[in-house]
Each structure stands twice: as C-alpha cells, then as structure tokens.
Residue frames as a rotation matrix with the C-alpha (Angstrom) as fourth column:
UNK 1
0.599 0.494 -0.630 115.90
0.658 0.145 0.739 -19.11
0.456 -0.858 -0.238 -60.17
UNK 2
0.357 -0.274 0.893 116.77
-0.325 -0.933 -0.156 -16.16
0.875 -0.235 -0.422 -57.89
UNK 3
-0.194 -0.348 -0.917 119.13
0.897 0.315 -0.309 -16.45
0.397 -0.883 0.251 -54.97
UNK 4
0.226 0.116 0.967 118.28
-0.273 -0.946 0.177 -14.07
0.935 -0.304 -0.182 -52.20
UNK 5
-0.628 -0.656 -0.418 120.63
0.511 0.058 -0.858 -13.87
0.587 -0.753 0.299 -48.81
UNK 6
-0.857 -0.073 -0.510 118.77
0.509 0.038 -0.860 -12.54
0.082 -0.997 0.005 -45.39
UNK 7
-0.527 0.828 0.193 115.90
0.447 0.076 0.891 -13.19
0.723 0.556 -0.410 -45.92
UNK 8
-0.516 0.187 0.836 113.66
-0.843 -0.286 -0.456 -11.77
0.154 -0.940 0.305 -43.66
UNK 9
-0.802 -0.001 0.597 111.94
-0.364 0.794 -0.487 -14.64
-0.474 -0.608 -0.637 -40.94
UNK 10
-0.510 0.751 -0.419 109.41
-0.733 -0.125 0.668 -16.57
0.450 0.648 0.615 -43.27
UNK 11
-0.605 0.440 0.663 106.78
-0.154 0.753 -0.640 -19.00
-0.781 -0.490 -0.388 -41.17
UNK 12
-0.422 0.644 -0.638 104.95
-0.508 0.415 0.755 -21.34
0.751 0.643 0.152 -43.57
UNK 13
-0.396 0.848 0.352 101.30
-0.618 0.037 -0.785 -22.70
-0.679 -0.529 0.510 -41.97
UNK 14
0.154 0.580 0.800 100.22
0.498 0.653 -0.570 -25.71
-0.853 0.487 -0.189 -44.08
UNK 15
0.196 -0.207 0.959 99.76
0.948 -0.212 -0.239 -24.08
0.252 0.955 0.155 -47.52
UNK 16
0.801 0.397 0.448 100.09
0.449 -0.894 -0.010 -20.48
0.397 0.209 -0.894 -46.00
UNK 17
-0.034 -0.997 -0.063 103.26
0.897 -0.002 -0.442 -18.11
0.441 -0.072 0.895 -45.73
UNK 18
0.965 -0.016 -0.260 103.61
0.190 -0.641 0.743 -15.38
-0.178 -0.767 -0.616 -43.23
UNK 19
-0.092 -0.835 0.542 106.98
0.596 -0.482 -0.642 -12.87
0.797 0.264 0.543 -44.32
UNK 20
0.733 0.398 -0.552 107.89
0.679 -0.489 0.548 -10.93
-0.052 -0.776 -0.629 -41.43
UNK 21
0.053 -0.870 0.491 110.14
0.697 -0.320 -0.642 -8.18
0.715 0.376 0.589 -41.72
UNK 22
0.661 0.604 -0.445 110.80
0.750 -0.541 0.381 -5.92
-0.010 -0.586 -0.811 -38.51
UNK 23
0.232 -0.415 0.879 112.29
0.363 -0.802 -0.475 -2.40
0.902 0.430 -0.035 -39.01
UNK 24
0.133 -0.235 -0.963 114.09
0.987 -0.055 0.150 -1.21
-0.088 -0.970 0.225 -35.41
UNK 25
-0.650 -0.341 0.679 114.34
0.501 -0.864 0.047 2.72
0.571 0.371 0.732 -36.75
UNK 26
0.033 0.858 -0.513 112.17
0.692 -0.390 -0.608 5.08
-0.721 -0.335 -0.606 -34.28
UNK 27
0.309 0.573 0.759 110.43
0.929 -0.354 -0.112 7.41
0.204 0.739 -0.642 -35.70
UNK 28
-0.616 -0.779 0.119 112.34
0.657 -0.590 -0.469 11.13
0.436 -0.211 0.875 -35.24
UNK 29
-0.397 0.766 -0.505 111.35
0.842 0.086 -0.532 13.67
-0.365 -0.637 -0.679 -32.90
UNK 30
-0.909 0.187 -0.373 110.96
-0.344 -0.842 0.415 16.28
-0.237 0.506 0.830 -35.93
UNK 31
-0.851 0.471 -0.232 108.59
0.081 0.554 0.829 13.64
0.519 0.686 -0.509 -36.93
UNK 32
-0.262 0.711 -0.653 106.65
0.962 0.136 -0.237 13.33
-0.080 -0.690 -0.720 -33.52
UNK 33
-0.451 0.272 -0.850 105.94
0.191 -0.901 -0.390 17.35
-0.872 -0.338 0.354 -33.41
UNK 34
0.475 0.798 -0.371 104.03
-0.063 -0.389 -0.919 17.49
-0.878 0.460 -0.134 -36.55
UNK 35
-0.443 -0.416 -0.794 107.07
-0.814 -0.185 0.551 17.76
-0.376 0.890 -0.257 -39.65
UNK 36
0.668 0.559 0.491 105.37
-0.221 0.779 -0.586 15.95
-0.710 0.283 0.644 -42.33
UNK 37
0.534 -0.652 -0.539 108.36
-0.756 -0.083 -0.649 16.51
0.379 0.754 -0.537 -44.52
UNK 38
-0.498 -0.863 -0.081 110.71
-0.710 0.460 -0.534 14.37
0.498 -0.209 -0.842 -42.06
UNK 39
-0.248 0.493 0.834 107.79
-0.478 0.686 -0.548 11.63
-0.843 -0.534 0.066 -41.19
UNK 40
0.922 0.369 -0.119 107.56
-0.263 0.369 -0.891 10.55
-0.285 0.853 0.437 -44.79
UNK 41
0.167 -0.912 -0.375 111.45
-0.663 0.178 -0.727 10.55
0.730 0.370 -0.575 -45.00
UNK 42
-0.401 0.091 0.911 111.12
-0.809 0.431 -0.399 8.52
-0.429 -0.898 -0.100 -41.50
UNK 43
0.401 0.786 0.470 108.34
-0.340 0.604 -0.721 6.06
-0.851 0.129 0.510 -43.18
UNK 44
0.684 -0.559 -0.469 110.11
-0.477 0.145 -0.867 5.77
0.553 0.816 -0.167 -46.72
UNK 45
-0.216 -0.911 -0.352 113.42
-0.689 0.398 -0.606 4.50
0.692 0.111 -0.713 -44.50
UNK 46
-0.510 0.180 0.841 111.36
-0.693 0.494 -0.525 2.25
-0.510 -0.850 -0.128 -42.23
UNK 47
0.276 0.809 0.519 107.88
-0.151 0.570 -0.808 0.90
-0.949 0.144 0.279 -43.73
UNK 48
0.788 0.184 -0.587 108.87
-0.607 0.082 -0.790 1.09
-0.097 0.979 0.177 -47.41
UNK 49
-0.162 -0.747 -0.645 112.01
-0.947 0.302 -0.113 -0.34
0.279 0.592 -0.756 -47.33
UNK 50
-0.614 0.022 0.789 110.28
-0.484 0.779 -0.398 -3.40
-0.624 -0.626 -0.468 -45.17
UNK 51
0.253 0.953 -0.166 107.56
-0.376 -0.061 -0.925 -3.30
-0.892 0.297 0.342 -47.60
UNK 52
0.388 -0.382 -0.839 109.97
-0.853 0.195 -0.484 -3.97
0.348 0.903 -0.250 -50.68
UNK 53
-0.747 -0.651 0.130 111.93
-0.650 0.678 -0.343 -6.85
0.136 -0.341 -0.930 -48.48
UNK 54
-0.653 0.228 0.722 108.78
-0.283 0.811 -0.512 -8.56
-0.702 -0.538 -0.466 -48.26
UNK 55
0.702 0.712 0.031 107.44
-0.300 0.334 -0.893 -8.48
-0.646 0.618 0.448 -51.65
UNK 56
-0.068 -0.932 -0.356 110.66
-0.992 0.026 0.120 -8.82
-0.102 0.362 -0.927 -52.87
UNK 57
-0.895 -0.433 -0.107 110.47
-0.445 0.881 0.158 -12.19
0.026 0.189 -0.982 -51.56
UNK 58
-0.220 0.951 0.218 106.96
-0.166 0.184 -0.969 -12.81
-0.961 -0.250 0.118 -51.94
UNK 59
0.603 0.127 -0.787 107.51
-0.761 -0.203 -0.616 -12.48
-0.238 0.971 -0.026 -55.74
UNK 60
-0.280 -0.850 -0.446 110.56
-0.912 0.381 -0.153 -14.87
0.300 0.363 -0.882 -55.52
UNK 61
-0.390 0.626 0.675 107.81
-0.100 0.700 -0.707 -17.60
-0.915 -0.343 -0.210 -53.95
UNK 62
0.293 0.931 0.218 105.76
-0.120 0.262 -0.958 -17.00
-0.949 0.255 0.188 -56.72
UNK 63
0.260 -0.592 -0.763 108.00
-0.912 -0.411 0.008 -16.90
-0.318 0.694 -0.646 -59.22
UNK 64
-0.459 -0.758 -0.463 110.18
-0.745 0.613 -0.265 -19.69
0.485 0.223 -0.846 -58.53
UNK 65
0.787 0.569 -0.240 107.64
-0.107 0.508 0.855 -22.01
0.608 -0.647 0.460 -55.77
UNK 66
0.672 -0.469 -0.573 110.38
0.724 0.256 0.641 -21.47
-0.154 -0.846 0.511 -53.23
UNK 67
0.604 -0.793 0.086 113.86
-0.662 -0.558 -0.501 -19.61
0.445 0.246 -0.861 -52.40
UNK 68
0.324 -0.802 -0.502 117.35
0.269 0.587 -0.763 -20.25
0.907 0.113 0.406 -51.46
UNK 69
0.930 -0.156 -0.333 118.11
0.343 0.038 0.939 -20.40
-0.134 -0.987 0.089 -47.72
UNK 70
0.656 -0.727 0.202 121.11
-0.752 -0.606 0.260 -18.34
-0.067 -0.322 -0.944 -46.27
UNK 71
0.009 -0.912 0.410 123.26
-0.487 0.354 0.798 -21.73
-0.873 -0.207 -0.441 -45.98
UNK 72
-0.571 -0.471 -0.672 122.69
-0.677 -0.192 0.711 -22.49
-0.464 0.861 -0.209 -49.64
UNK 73
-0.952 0.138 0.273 119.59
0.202 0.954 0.221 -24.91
-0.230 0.265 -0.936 -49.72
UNK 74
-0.747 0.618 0.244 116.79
-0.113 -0.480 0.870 -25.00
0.655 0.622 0.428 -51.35
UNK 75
-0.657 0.753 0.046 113.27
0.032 0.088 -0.996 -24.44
-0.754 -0.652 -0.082 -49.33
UNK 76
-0.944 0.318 -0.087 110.58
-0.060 0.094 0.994 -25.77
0.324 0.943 -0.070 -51.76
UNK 77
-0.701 0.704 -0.112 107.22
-0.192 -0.337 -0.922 -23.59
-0.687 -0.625 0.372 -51.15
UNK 78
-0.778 0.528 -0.340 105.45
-0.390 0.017 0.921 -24.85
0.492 0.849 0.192 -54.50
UNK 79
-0.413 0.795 -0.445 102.48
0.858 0.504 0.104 -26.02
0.306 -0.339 -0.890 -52.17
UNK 80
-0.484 0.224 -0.846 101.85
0.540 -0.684 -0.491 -22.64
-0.688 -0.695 0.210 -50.62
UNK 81
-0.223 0.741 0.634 98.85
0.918 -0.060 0.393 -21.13
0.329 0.669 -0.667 -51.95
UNK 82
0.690 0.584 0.427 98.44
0.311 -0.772 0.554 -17.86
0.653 -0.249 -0.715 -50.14
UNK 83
-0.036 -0.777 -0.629 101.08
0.998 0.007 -0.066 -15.70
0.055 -0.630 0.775 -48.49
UNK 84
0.790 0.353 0.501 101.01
0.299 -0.936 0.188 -12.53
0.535 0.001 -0.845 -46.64
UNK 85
-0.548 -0.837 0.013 103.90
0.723 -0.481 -0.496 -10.04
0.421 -0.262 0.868 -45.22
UNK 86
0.930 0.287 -0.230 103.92
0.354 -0.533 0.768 -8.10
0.098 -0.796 -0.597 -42.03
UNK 87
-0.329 -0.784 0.527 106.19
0.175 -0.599 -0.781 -5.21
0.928 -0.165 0.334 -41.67
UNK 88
0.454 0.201 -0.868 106.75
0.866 0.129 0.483 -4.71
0.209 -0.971 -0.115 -37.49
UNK 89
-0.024 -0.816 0.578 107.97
0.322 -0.553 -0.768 -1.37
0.947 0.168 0.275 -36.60
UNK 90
-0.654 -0.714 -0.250 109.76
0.617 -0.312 -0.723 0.25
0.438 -0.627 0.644 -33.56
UNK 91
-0.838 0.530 -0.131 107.75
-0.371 -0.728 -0.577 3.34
-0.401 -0.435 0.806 -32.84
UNK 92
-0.198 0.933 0.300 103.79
0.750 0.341 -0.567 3.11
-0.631 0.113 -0.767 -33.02
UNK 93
-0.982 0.040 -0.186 102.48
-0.122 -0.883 0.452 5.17
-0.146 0.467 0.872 -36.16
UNK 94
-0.393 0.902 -0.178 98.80
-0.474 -0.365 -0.801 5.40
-0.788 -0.230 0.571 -35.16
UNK 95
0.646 0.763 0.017 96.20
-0.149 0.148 -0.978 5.47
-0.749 0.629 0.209 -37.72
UNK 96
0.021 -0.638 -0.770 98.99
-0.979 -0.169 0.113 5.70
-0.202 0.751 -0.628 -40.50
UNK 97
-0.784 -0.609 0.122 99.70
-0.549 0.771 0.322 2.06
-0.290 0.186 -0.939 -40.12
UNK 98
-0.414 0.728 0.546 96.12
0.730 0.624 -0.279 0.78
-0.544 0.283 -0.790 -41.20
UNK 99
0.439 0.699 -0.565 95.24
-0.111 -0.582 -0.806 3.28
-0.892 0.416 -0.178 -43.83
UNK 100
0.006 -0.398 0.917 96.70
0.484 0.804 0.345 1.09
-0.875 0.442 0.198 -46.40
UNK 101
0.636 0.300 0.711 95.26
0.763 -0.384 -0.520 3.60
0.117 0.873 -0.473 -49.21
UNK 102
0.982 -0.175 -0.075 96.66
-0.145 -0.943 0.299 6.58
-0.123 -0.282 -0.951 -48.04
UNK 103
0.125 -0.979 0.163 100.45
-0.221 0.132 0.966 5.07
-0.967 -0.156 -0.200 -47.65
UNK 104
-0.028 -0.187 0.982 99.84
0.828 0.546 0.127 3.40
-0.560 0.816 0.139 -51.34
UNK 105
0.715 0.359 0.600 98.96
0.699 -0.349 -0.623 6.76
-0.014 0.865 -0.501 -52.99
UNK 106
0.783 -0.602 -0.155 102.02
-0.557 -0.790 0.256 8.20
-0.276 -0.114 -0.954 -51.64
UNK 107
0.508 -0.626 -0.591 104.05
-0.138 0.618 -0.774 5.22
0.850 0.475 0.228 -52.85
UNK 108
-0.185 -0.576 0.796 105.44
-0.924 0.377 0.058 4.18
-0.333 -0.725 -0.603 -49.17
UNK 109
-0.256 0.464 0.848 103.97
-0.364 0.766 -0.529 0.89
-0.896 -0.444 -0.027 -49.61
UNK 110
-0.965 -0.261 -0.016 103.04
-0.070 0.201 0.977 -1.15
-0.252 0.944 -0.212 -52.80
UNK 111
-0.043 0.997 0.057 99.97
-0.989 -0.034 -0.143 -1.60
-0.140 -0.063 0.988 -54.13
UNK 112
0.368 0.073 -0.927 100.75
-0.171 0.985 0.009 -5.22
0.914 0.155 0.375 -55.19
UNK 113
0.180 -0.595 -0.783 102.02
0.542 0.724 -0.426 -7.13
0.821 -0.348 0.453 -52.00
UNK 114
-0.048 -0.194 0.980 101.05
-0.567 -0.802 -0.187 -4.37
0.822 -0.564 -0.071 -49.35
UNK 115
-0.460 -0.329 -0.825 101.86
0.423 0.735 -0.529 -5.93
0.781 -0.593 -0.199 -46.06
UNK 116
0.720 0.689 -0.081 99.92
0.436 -0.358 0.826 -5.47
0.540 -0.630 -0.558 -42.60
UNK 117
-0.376 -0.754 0.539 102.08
-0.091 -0.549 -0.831 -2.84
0.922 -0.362 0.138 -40.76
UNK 118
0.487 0.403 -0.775 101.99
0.661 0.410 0.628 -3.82
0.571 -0.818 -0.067 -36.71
C-alpha cells in the first residue's frame, strides 16, 4: 500500500469521489498575446502537473480501495465505485479547457484519468 502526503482536497458522495486539485499559476502575458511556445510551457506547469496529482491519487484509490491521510490514518474508499478529478485553475483558458482531445494529443493531460479543467 502506497503512502501519499498532500493530498489534494478529496470529497467522497456516497459511493462517488470528487479529487480536486487547484493550480494558483496565471497564465503569462507572453502567453496571453498569442506565444504558443510559452502557453504550452504555462499549461504543462499548471494543468498537467494538476492532472498527474489527481490521477496519481485516483490510481492509489483503485489500487489500494483507499489512501493514507496526512496525519497518518487510514481513509478506507473500498466502497467508492466511480471517481472523477477536477483540476481548477487561476487564469481562464477558454476553449482549451474543454477540448479534452486536443490537450491529450499533446500529452498535457492523460488520456486515462483526464480530469474536468474549471
């Protein structure tokens, strides 16, 4: 069983988990004028790295039916049947943040455990 320290905030609904992870980086203003070079290096240190922190522990649910809490106790999720992860970010990125394909074929985002981006 995996131990995993700050976690991001997990709300459990009856059988259903909800991973939130919120990213406080704005988006740069090389990014806002058009640079697509330094809005992917923007999105890579914002949405992806939320995106791994919440399958991260979305895998350590399914793995193990639970994790280890921050003061050292177990939290047993082996009921939860269905669990989704919401990355929250700082600066609004438009259409970017619901084109779920588009972010996966550049590898921001996973394809297994892609989270709704708000």
């Amino acid at each position: 069983v995996s131990k995993f320290s700050a976690a991001p905030p997990l709300f459990v609904i009856g059988d259903v988990a909800v991973i939130v992870e919120v990213k406080g980086k704005p988006i740069s203003k090389q990014s806002r004028r058009g640079d697509v070079n330094h809005l992917i290096n923007d999105l890579k240190a914002t949405l992806r790295n939320g995106a791994r922190q919440t399958a991260r522990i979305q895998e350590l649910i399914e793995t193990n039916g639970g994790i280890w809490e921050d003061a050292g106790s177990w939290l047993n999720l082996s009921d939860i049947h269905e669990i989704r992860s919401v990355v929250v970010m700082l600066d609004d990125i438009g259409p970017l943040g619901t084109n779920l394909g588009e972010l996966q074929a550049v590898e921001i985002i996973p394809e297994v455990h892609s989270p709704l981006v708000l």
